[in-house]
C-alpha positions in Angstrom: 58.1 -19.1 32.0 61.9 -19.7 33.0 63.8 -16.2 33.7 65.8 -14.8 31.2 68.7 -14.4 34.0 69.1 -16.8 37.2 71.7 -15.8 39.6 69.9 -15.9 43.1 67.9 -18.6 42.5 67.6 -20.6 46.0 65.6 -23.5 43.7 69.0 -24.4 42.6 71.6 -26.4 44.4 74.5 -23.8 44.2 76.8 -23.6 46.5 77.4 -20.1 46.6 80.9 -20.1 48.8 82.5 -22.3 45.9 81.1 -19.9 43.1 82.7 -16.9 45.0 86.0 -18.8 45.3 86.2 -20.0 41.9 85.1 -16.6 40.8 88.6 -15.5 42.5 91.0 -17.8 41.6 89.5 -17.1 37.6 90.5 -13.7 38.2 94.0 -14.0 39.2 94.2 -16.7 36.7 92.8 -14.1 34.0 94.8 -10.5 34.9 98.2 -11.9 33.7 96.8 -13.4 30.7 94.6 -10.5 29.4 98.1 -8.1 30.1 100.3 -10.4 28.1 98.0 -10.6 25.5 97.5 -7.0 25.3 101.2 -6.4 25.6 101.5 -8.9 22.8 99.1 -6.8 20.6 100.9 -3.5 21.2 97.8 -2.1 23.3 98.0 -0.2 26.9 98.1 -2.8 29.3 94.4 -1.2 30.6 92.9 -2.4 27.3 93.2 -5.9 27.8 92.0 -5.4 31.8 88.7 -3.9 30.5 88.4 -6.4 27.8 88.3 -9.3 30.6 86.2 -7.3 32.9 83.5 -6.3 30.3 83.4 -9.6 28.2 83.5 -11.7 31.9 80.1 -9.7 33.3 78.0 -9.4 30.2 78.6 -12.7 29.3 78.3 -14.3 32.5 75.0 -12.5 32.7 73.8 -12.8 29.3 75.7 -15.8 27.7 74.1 -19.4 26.9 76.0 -21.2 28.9 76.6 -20.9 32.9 80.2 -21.7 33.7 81.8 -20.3 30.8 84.3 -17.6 31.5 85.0 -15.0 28.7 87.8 -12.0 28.8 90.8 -10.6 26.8 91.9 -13.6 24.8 94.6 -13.9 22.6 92.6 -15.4 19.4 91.2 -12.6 18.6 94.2 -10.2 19.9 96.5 -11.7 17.4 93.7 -10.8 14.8 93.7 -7.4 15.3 97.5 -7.0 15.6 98.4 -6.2 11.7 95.3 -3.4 12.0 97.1 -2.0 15.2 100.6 -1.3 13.0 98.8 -0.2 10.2 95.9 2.3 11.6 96.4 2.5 15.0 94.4 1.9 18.1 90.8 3.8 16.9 90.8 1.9 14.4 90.4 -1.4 16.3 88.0 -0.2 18.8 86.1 0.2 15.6 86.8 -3.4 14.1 85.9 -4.8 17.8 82.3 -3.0 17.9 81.7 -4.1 14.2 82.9 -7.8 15.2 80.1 -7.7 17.9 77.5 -6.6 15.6 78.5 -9.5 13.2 78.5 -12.1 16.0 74.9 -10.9 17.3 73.6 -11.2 13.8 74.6 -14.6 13.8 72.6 -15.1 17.0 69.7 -13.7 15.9 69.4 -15.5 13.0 70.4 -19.3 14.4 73.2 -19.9 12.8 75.2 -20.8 16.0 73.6 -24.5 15.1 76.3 -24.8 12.8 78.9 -25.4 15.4 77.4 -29.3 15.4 79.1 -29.6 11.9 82.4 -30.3 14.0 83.3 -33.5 14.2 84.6 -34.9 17.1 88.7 -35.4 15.8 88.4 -31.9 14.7 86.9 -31.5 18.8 89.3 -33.6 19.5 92.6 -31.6 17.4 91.5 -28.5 18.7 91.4 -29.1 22.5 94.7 -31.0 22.4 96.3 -28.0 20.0 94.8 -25.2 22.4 96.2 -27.2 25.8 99.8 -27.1 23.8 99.2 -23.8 23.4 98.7 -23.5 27.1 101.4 -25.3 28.2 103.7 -23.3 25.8 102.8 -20.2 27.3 103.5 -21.1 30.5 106.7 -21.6 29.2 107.6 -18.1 27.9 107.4 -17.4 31.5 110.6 -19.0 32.3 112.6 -16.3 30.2 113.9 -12.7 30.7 115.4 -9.9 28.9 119.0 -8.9 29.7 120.3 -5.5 28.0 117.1 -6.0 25.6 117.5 -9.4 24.1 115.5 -12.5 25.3 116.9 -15.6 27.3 116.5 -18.3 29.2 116.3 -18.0 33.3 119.9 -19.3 35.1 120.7 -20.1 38.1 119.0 -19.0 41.2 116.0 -17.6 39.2 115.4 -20.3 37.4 115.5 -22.8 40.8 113.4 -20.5 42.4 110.8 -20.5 39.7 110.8 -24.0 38.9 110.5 -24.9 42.5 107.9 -22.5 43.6 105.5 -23.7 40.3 106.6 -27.4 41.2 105.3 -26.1 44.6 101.7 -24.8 43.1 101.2 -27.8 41.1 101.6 -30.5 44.3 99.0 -28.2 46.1 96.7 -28.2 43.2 97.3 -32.3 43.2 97.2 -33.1 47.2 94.6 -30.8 48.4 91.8 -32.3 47.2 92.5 -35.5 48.4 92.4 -33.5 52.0 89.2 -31.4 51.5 87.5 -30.1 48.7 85.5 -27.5 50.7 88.1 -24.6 48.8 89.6 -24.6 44.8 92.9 -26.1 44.8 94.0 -23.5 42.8 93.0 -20.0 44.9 95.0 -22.2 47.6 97.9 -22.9 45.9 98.4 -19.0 45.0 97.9 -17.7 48.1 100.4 -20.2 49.7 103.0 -19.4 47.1 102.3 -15.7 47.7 102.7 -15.6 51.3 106.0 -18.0 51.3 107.1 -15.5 48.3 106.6 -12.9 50.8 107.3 -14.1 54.6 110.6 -15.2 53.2 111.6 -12.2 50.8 112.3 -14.7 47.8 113.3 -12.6 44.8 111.2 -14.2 41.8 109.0 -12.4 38.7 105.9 -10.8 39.7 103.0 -9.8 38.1 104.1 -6.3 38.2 107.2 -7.2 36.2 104.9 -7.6 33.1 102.4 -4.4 33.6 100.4 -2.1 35.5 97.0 -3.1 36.9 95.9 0.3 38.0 93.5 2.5 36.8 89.4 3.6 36.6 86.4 2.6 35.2 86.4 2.0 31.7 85.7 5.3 29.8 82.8 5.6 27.3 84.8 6.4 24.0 83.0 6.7 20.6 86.4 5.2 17.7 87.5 8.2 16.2 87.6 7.1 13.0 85.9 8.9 9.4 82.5 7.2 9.0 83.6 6.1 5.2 82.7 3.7 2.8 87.0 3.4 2.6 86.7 2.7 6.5 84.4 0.1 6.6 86.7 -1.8 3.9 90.1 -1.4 5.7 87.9 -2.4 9.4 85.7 -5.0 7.8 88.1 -7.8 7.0 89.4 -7.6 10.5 86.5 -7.2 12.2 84.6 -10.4 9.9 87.9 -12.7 10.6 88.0 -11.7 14.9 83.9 -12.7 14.7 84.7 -15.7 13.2 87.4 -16.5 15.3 85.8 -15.5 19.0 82.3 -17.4 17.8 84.3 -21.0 16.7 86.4 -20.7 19.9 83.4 -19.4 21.9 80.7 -22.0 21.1 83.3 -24.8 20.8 84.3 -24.3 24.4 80.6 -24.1 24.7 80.5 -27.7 23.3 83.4 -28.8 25.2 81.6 -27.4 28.9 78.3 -28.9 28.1 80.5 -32.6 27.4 82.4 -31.8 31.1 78.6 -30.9 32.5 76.4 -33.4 31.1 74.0 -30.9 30.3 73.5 -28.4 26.9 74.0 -24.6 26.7 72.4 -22.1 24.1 75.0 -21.5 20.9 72.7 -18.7 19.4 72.1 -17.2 22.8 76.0 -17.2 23.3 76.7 -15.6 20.3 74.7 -12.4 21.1 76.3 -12.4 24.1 79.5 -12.7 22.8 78.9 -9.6 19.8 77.0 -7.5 22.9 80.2 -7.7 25.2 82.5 -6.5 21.8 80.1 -3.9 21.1 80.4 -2.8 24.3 84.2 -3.6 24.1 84.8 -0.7 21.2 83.0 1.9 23.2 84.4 1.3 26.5 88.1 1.3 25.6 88.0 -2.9 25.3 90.1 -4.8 23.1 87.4 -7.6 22.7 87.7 -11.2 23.3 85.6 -14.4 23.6 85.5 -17.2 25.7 88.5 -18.5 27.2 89.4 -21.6 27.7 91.8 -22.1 30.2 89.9 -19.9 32.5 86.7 -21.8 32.3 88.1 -25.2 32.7 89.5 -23.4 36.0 86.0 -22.3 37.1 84.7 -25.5 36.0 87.4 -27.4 38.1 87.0 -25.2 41.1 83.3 -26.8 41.5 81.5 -23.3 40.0 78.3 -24.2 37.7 76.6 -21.3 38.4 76.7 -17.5 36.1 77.5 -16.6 39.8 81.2 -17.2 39.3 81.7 -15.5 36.1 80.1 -12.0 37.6 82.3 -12.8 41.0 85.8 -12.9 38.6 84.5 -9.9 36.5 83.9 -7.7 39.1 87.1 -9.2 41.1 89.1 -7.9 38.0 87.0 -4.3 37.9 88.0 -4.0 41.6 91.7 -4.6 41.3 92.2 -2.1 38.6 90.4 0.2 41.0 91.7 -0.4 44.2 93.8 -3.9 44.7 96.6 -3.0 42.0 99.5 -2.8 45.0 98.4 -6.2 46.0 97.7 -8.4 43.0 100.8 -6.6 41.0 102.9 -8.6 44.1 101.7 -11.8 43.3 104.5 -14.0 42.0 104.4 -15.3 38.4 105.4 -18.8 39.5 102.2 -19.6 41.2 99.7 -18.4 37.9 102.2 -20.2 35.6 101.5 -23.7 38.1 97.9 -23.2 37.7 97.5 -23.0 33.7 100.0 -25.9 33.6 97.3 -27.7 35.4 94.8 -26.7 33.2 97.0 -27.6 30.4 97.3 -30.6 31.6 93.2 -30.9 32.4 92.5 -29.6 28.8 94.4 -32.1 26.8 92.2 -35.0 25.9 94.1 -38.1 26.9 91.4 -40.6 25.1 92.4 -39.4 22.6 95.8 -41.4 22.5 94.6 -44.4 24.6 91.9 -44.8 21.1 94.2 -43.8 18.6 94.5 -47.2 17.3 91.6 -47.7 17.1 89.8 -44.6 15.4 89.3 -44.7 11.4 92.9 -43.4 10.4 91.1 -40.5 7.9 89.9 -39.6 11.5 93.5 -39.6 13.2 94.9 -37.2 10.3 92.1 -35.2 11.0 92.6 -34.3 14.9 96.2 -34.2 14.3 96.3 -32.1 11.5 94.2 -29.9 13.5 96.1 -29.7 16.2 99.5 -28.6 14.5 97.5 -26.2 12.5 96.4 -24.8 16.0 100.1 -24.8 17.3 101.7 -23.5 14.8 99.1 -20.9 13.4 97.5 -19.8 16.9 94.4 -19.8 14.2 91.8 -21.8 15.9 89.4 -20.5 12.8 91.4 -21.7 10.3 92.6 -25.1 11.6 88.5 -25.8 12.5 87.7 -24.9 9.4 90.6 -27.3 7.7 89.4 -29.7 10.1 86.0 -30.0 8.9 86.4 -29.9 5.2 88.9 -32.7 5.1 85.9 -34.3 7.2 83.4 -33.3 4.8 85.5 -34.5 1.9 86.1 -37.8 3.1 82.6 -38.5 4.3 81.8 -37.6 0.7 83.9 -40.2 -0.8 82.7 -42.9 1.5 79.2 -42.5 1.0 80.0 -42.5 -2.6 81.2 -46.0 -2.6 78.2 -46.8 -0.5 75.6 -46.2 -3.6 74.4 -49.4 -5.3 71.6 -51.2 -7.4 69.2 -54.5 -7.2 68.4 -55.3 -10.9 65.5 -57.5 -12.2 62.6 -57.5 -14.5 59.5 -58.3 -13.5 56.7 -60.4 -15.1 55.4 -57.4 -17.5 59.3 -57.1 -19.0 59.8 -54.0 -17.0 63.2 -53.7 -15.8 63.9 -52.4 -11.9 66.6 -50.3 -11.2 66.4 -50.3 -6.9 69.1 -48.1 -5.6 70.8 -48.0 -2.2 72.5 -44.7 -0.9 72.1 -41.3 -1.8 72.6 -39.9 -5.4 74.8 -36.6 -5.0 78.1 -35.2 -6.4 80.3 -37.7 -5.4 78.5 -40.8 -6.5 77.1 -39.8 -10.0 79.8 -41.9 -11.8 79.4 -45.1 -10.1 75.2 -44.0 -10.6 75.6 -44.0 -14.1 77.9 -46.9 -14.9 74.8 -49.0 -13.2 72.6 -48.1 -16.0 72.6 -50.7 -19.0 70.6 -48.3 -21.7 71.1 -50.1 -24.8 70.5 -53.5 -23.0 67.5 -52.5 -21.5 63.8 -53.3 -22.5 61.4 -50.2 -23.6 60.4 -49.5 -20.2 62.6 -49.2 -16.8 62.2 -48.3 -13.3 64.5 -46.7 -10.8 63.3 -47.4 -7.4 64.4 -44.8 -4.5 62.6 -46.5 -1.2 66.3 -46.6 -0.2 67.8 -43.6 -1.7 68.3 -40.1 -2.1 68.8 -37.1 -4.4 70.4 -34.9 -2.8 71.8 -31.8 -4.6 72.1 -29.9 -8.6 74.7 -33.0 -9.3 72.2 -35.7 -8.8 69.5 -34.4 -11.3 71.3 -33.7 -13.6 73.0 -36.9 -13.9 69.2 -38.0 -13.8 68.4 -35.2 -16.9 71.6 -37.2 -18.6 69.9 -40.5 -18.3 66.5 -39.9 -19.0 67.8 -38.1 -22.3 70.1 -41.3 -22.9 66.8 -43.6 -22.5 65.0 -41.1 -24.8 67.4 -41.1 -27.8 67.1 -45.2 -27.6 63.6 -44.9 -27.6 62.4 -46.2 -24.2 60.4 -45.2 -21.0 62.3 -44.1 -18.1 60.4 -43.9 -14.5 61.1 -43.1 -10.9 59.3 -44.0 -8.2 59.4 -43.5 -4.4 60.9 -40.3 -4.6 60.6 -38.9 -1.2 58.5 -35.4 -0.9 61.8 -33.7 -0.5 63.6 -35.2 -3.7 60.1 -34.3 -5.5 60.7 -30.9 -4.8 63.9 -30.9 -5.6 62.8 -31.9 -9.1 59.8 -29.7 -9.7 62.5 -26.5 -8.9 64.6 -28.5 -11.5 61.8 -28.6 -14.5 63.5 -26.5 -16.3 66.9 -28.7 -16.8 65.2 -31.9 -16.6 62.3 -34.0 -17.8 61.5 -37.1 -16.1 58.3 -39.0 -16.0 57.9 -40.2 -12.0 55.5 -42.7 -11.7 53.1 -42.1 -9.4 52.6 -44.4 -5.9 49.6 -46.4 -6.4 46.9 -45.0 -3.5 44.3 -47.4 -1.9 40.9 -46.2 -0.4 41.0 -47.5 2.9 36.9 -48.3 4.6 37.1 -46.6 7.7 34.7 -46.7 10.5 33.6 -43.6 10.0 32.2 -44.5 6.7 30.3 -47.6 8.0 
């Protein structure tokens, strides 16, 4: 029996010095993040610091899939935004815990298997959408407010900052051609920090944005009536922030397991997932799910272990305890030159180089998907797009796929052999096949090489067999497949077709000799 949880396994080749390491540089990666998006949300700061240390441990522990990092993302912030304005901050601690219980339900039952409906342009539009996203956020960083209105960096300030993230990004680049024995990325930010500071540069710090001091997160039951008119204003949110955390969660999950060559747990991740946001509305959490910027960090800082994950969460627990006055001092310019890395990393370059030569219903797809995910921040939404624009066209295709052999046999039956499945989309072209005053008393539809697949299908076969009925002739099916039997028998009442048996031949066996 394997262990539920393997951290200190010695059976596995881990290197433990990288996981620690990678572990770090997550964390100083994640703390400015979390804080914006908190900011963004109009929560105290300390919300989104206990969202990324809470969802980073349990789900590092817990989670299906070693090497994902999960914290305080902005998803399922900017979900919860419209419930902050209207009913204040209770009320999304109570949303969050609901979300969780939503998101553990769909672990329980298996219904994370659903994330292999995806196809790969949708994949495709919403990694290249979310490392836009990325990059564009990096660029926000490269403003100020003067006198309370927003602008652009001039000047000295902006030289500085451009040349100190130029600065973080050739580190990130060169080091590993040097030695890979350290991330590139924990490097590059101490280097930056330490010139920052040996030569008294003026330049935004992480301080400049918010706070990182404070305790353990308090145990805090929502204080909120326990109302049937609660539930509906907390519902909605809470349904749309599940939704939103699980596709962003187990598609990252999808992405890692493509980067790993190896396959993580959906279901398992999703109670992972709704456990950390449970936890989230009682311990003073905004929720999250996983991100991905962080755990393409991890991932490109060697980590492959759960050993990483725990390393950043408590890293994150321990600054907001203790290392506030050092990580607050920790200039801006050096996280901004790591996520445009990982920007960079994130976006999926095939993409382009087989552009022209992907089915062009396929290229609308992972575009459209991507400026959904740009312009909406609604990774839900543009997946969901994504897939039934997919789903649609696969339809029509396979409905120009179905067609029929015709003959008549020695007997003066007629044979009706179809190819491709029978189903919504291809009753039409099913029924123009069909010849029913031309046809002799007694016909055959074969279906060795076809399908009926759904309500449409029989009763486009209840239409025909009534058709043949009214002209006074025979109509039979044969090789029906058990499932399509089935299908019919719960159909009896809307349809009446006589389905000629499969002849059955005793066979002498040795046993009968």
């Amino acid at each position: 029996m394997k262990p539920f949880v393997r951290l200190f396994d010695f059976s596995q080749k881990i290197d433990y010095k990288i996981e620690i390491l990678a572990g770090l540089t997550v964390a100083m990666t994640m703390i400015p993040e979390s804080l914006s998006f908190a900011i963004l949300a109009g929560f105290p700061p300390l919300v989104g610091l206990y969202a990324a240390f809470i969802m980073g441990l349990v789900t590092a522990v817990l989670g299906g899939r070693p090497g994902m990092v999960s914290g305080g993302a902005g998803a399922t912030a900017v979900v919860l935004i419209a419930l902050m304005q209207s009913h204040g901050l209770e009320y999304v601690f109570a949303a969050v815990a609901l979300a969780g219980v939503l998101q553990m339900l769909v672990g329980v039952f298996k219904l994370g298997k659903f994330i292999r409906l995806v196809p790969q342009p949708v994949m495709f539009g919403f990694v290249n959408g979310l490392a836009v996203i990325i990059f564009m956020s990096q660029v926000e960083q490269f403003k100020t407010v003067v006198n309370g209105e927003v602008s652009w960096l001039t000047g000295s300030p902006l030289y500085i900052m451009a040349g100190l993230v130029a600065l973080t990004v050739a580190i990130i680049l060169l080091l590993p051609k040097i030695t890979k024995a350290v991330p590139p990325s924990l490097v590059a930010i101490l280097v930056v920090f330490g010139v920052v500071m040996g030569f008294g540069i003026e330049t935004k710090l992480v301080r400049d944005i918010a706070s990182v001091s404070g305790s353990l997160p308090p145990f805090h039951i929502p204080q909120i009536p326990l109302t049937l008119e609660t539930l509906q204003v907390i519902f909605p949110y809470a349904l749309i922030m599940a939704g939103v955390g699980l596709t962003e969660s187990l598609l990252t999950l999808n992405l890692v397991d493509e980067i790993t060559g190896t396959r993580g747990s959906g279901n398992r991740e999703s109670v992972a997932q709704g456990a950390a946001n449970v936890l989230n509305g009682f311990f003073y959490g905004m929720g999250g799910c996983a991100m991905i910027a962080q755990t393409l960090v991890n991932l490109s800082a060697g980590a492959r272990a759960r050993l990483a994950g725990i390393v950043g969460a408590l890293t994150i627990l321990v600054i907001i305890l203790v290392g506030a006055p050092f990580i607050e001092r920790v200039p801006m310019a050096a996280l901004v030159g790591v996520m445009v890395m990982v920007a960079i990393g994130t976006f999926e370059w095939m993409s382009i180089r087989i552009i022209n030569k992907m089915p062009r219903h396929d290229v609308v797809v992972g575009i459209l998907v991507a400026l959904i995910t740009i312009w909406l921040h609604n990774l839900a939404l543009a997946v969901l797009i994504g897939v039934i624009i997919s789903a649609l066209v696969f339809a029509w295709e396979s409905a120009k796929r179905i067609r029929a052999r015709k003959y008549v046999d020695a007997h003066g039956v007629k044979h009706y052999e179809l190819y491709g499945p029978l189903f919504f989309g291809s009753v039409q072209a099913f029924t123009e096949k069909f010849d029913v005053a031309g046809d002799p008393e007694e016909v055959v539809i074969d279906f060795k090489d076809s399908r009926v697949a759904d309500m449409s299908g029989i009763e486009a076969l209840n239409k025909l067999t009534e058709r043949y009925h009214q002209a006074g002739k025979k109509l039979h099916l044969r090789h029906l497949s058990p499932d399509c039997r089935l299908l019919l028998k719960n159909a009896e009442a809307v349809i009446d077709v006589n389905i000629l048996e499969d002849p059955h031949y005793a066979v002498v066996s040795d046993k009968l000799a």
